[in-house]
C-alpha positions in Angstrom: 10.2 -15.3 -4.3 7.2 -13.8 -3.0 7.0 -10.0 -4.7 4.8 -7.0 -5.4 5.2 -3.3 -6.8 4.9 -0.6 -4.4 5.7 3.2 -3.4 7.3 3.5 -0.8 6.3 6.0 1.7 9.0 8.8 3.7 9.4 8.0 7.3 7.1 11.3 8.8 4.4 9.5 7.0 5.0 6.3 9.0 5.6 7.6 12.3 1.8 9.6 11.9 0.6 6.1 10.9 2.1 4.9 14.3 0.4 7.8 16.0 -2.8 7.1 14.6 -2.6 3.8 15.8 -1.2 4.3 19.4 -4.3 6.4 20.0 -6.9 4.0 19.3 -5.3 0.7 20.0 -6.3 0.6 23.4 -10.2 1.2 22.6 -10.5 -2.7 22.3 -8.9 -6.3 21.0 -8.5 -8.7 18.3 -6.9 -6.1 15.9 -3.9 -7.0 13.9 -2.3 -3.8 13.7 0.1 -3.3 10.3 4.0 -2.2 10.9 4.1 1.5 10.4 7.6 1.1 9.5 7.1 -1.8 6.5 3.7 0.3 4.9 3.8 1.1 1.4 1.4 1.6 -1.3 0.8 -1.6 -3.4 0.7 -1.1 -6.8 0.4 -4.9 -7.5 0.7 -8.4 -5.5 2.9 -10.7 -7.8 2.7 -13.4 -5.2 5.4 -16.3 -5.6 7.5 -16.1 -8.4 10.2 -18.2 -9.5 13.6 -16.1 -9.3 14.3 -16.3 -13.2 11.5 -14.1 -14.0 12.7 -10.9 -11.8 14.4 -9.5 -14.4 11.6 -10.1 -17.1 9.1 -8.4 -14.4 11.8 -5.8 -13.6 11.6 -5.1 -17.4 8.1 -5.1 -17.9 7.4 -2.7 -14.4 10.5 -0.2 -16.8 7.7 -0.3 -19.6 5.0 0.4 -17.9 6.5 3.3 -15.8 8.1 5.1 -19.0 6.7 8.4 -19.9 5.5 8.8 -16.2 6.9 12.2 -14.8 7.6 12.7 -11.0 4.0 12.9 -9.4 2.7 14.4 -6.1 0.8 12.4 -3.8 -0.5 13.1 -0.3 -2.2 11.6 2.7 -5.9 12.5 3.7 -8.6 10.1 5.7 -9.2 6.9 7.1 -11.8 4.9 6.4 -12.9 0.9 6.4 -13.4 -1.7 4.1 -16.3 -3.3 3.3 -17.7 -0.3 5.3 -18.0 1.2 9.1 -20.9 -1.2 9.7 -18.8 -4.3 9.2 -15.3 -3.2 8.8 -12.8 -5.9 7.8 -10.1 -3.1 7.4 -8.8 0.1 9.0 -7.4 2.3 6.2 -5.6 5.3 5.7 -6.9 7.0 2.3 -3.9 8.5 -0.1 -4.1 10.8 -3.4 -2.2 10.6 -6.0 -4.4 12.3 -8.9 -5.1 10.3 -12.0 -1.1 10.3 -12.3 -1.1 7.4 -10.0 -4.3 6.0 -11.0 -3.0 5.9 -15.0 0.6 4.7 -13.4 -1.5 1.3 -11.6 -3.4 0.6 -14.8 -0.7 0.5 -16.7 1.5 -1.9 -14.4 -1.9 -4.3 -14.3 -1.6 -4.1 -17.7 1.7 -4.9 -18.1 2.2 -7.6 -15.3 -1.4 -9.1 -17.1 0.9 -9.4 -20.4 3.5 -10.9 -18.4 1.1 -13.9 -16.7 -0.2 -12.2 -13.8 -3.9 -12.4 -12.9 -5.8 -9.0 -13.0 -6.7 -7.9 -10.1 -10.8 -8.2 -9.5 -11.8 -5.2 -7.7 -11.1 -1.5 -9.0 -8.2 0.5 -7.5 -8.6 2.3 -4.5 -5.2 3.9 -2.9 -4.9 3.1 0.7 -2.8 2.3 3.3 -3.9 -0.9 5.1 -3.2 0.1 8.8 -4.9 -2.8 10.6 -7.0 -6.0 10.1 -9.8 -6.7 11.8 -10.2 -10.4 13.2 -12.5 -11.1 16.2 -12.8 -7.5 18.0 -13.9 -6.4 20.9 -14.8 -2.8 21.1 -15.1 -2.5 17.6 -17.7 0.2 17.4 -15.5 2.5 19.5 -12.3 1.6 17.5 -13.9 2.3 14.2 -15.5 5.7 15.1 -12.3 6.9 16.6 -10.7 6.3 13.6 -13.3 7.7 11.2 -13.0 11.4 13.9 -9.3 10.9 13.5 -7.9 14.3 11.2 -5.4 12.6 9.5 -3.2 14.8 6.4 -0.1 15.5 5.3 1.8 17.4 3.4 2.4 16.4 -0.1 5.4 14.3 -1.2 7.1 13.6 -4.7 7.0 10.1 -5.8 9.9 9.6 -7.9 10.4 5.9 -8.2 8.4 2.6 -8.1 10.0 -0.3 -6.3 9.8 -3.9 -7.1 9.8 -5.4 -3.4 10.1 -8.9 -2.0 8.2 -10.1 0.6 10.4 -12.3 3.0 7.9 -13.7 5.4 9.1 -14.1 9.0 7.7 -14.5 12.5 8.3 -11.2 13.8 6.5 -10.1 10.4 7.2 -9.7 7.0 10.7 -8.1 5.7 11.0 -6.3 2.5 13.9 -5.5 0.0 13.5 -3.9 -3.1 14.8 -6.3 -6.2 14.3 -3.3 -8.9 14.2 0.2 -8.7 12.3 2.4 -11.3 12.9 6.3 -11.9 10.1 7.7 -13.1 10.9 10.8 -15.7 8.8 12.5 -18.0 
């Protein structure tokens, strides 16, 4: 099973993600544009896992959550990765406070106990709203979505999912294996 630990995001939140993307699409090519309606906030990738271990990890994500109360997060910018210059990756920046910055170290720390790799690079929250292969108009693309005014209203996260990825060819289907409340 392939799985990772995400937030999952409430549908006005997609459908401005699809917005976003509709009005700069047709600034140029060779963009692989992520499903608005499968976006969620990766907490951790997993990777494949054999199907005996879901309830250890399912255990272990419980752990790592407790003591976390219901948190507010919120959607503000958009931005690339490695940068504007040479972007690899179209963004949509989120914040969560240090709420959901302690909530991620303490599920790497956890899933590290378990077997799972750390992750290299420092946590940044983001939405990844489109890869960037072999574009055409890239320059165009990228500054429209660096002008685009992208915020929302703030939500309440109130659980943590353990999702499986089910890789298809009309894209990648997911279906949460554990749900975690959090509660003060």
């Amino acid at each position: 099973m392939r799985l990772f630990i995400a937030i999952d995001l409430p549908e006005d939140w997609k459908e401005k993600l699809a917005q976003l993307q509709s009005s700069i699409e047709w600034l140029g090519r060779g963009i692989s544009w992520a499903r608005s309606e499968g976006m969620h906030l990766t907490l951790k990738f997993l990777g494949e896992v054999p199907e005996e271990k879901v309830g250890e990890i399912a255990a272990g994500l419980e752990r790592a959550c407790r003591g976390t109360a219901p948190f507010e997060m919120r959607m503000k910018g958009t931005g690339c990765f490695p940068n504007s210059k040479r972007p690899r990756v179209y963004w949509a920046g989120l914040n969560g406070g240090e709420t959901l910055l302690a909530l991620q170290k303490r599920v790497e720390d956890e899933m590290e106990r378990l077997g799972f790799p750390r992750e290299e690079r420092d946590f940044t929250p983001h939405l990844t709203i489109a890869r960037i292969k072999d574009p055409m108009g890239k320059e165009r693309m990228t500054k429209a979505l660096l002008d685009y005014e992208l915020e929302t209203d703030s939500i309440q996260v109130r659980e943590v999912l353990l999702m499986q990825s089910i890789l298809k060819p009309t894209g990648a289907e997911y279906r949460p294996q554990s749900r975690i409340e959090l509660k003060a």
